[in-house]
C-alpha positions, 0 to 999 in steps of 0.5 A, a space after each residue: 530628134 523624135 522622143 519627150 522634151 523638158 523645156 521652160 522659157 526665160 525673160 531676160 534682157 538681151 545681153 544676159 543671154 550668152 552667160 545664162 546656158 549654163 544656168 538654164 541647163 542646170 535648172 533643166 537636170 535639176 527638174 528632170 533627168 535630160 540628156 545631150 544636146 540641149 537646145 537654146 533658141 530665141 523665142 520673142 525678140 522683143 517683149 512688150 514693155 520691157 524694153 531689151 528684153 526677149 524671151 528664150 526657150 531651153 529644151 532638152 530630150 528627157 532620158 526615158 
């Protein structure tokens, strides 16, 4: 979808992804004013040197 995004990128290990989207989202609103859908998606699979750890980006489309 064409328009402006916020977005940041998060460390963390692996099996913390599936409970940190909420987290992430509010730091997102609490940054800038976005709106629905917000996008989570893996990044790096693996970062080197820390063993179970990835990388993912949280974007959304700010409200213009």
């Amino acid at each position: 979808m064409a328009g402006e995004y916020a977005c940041f990128y998060q460390e963390m290990k692996n099996d913390e992804v599936a409970r940190n989207g909420l987290q992430a989202l509010d730091f997102l609103k609490s940054a800038a004013k976005v709106v629905p859908p917000f996008y989570q998606e893996d990044f790096s699979s693996s970062v080197l040197g820390h063993d179970g750890s990835v990388i993912i980006k949280y974007s959304a489309k700010l409200d213009l």
